[in-house]
ROGU-987204 format. One record per residue (C-alpha): y, x, z. Coordinates in steps of 0.1 Angstrom, whole numbers, padded with zeros to 4 digits, always signed. Layout:
ROGU-987204
YXZ/...
//
This chain:
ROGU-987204
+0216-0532+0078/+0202-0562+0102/+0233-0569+0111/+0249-0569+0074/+0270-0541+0091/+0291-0567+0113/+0299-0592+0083/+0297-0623+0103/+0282-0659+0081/+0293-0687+0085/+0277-0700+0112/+0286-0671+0129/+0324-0686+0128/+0315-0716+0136/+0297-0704+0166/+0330-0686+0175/+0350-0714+0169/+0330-0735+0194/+0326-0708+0222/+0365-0707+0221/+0368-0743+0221/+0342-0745+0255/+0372-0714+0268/+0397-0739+0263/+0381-0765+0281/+0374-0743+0313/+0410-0734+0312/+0399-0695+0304/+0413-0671+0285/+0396-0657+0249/+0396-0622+0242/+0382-0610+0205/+0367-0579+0198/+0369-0573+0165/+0346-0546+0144/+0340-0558+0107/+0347-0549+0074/+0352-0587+0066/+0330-0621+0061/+0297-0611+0045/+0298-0621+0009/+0265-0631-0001/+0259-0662-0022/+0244-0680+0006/+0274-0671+0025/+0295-0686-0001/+0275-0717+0000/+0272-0723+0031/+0308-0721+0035/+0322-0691+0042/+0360-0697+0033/+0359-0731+0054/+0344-0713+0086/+0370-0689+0080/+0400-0715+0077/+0387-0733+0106/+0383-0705+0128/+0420-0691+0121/+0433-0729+0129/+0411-0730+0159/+0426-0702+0175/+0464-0714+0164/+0460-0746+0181/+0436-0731+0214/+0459-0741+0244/+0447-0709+0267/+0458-0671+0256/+0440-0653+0234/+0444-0614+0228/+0421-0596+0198/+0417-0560+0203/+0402-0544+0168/+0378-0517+0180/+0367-0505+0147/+0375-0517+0115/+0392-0550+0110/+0394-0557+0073/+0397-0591+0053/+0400-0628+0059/+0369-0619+0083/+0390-0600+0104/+0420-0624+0100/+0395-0652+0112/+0392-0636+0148/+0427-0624+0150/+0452-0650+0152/+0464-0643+0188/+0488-0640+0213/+0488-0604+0208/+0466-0580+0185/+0455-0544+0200/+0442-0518+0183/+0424-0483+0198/+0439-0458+0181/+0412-0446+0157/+0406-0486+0146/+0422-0497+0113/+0433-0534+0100/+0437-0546+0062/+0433-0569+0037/+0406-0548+0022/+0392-0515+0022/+0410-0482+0011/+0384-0480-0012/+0385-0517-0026/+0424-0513-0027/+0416-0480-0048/+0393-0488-0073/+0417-0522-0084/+0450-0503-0080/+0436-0466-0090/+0405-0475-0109/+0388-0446-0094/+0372-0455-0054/+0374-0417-0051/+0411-0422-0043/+0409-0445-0011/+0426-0420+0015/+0454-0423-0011/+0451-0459-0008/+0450-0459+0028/+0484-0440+0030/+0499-0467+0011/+0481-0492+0027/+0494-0486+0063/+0457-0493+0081/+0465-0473+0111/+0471-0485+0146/+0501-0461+0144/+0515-0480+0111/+0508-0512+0119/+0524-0513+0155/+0559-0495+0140/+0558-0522+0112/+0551-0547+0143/+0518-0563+0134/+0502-0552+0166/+0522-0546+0203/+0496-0525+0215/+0476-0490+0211/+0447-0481+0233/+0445-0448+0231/+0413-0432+0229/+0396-0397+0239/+0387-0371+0214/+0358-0369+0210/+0353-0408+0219/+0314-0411+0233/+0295-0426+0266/+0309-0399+0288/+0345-0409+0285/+0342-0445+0281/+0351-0453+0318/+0384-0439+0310/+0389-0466+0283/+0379-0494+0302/+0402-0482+0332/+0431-0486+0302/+0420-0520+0291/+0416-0531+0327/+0450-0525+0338/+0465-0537+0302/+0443-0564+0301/+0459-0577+0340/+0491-0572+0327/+0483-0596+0297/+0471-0623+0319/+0495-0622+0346/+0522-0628+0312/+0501-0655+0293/+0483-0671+0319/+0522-0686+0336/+0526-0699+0297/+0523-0733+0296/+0496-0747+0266/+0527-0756+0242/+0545-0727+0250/+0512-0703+0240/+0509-0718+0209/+0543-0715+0200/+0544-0680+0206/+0513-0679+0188/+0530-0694+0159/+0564-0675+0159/+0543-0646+0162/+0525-0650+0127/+0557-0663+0113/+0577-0633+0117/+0554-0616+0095/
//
């Protein structure tokens, strides 16, 4: 609830947005971890700018001349997600999900009833498994059943070896050669 459950403000874009840009500068890479159910949709969000933060911040990353991987750790959902996603390449752990909205958002307009949302997340395709055979991700971190402190080494072993290969790909790109394959990547889609 202090946190407005991970719904970043404005300024917490444009915080992002010059973090990445200081990256850039230092010639390092950016990685996003991304665990939101979108941009936090108050009023003083909304005038303070939310959907200009959130333009800004997807340009940003299109146009950042270092690689840039996102991994969505939880749930990605919106033009908040979006906003922290626009990347070389997008992972997912294998219990996260990414959409335009919520199953239960996507419900209660297309259903009329919010009671319906794993119905709606069928349809929607949220899954890491849907979305990398549809080709909007390249990569699934699999994750331990039951995922808690205890086996978390395991998935940082994963990410560390993953994450090396990643580099040792992107980091022999040259800066117009990164954004292009950034770009390609989105227009495909």
């Amino acid at each position: 609830v202090k946190h407005r459950f991970g719904m970043p403000n404005p300024e917490g874009y444009r915080k992002a947005v010059r973090l990445m840009k200081q990256a850039e500068k230092f010639n390092r890479p950016v990685i996003t971890f991304v665990d939101t159910p979108g941009a936090y949709p108050g009023l003083e969000a909304e005038a303070g700018g939310q959907g200009e933060a959130i333009a800004s911040c997807i340009a940003a990353l299109g146009r950042l001349r270092t690689p840039v991987i996102s991994v969505f750790i939880g749930e990605g959902g919106s033009g908040g997600a979006l906003a922290m996603a626009v990347a070389n390449e997008v992972w997912m752990l294998e219990n996260a999900i990414y959409s335009i909205l919520s199953p239960e958002g996507f419900a209660s307009i297309l259903y009329k009833d919010s009671k319906k949302a794993p119905d709606a997340a069928k349809v929607m395709k949220v899954t890491a498994k849907d979305l990398l055979q549809l080709e909007l991700i390249e990569r699934i971190v699999p994750e331990e059943e039951p995922a808690c402190t205890d086996n978390l080494y395991r998935l940082a072993e994963y990410m560390d070896s993953a994450m090396a290969e990643f580099f040792k790909t992107y980091l022999a790109m040259s800066d117009e050669e990164l954004r292009e394959h950034r770009y390609q990547r989105f227009r495909r889609m």
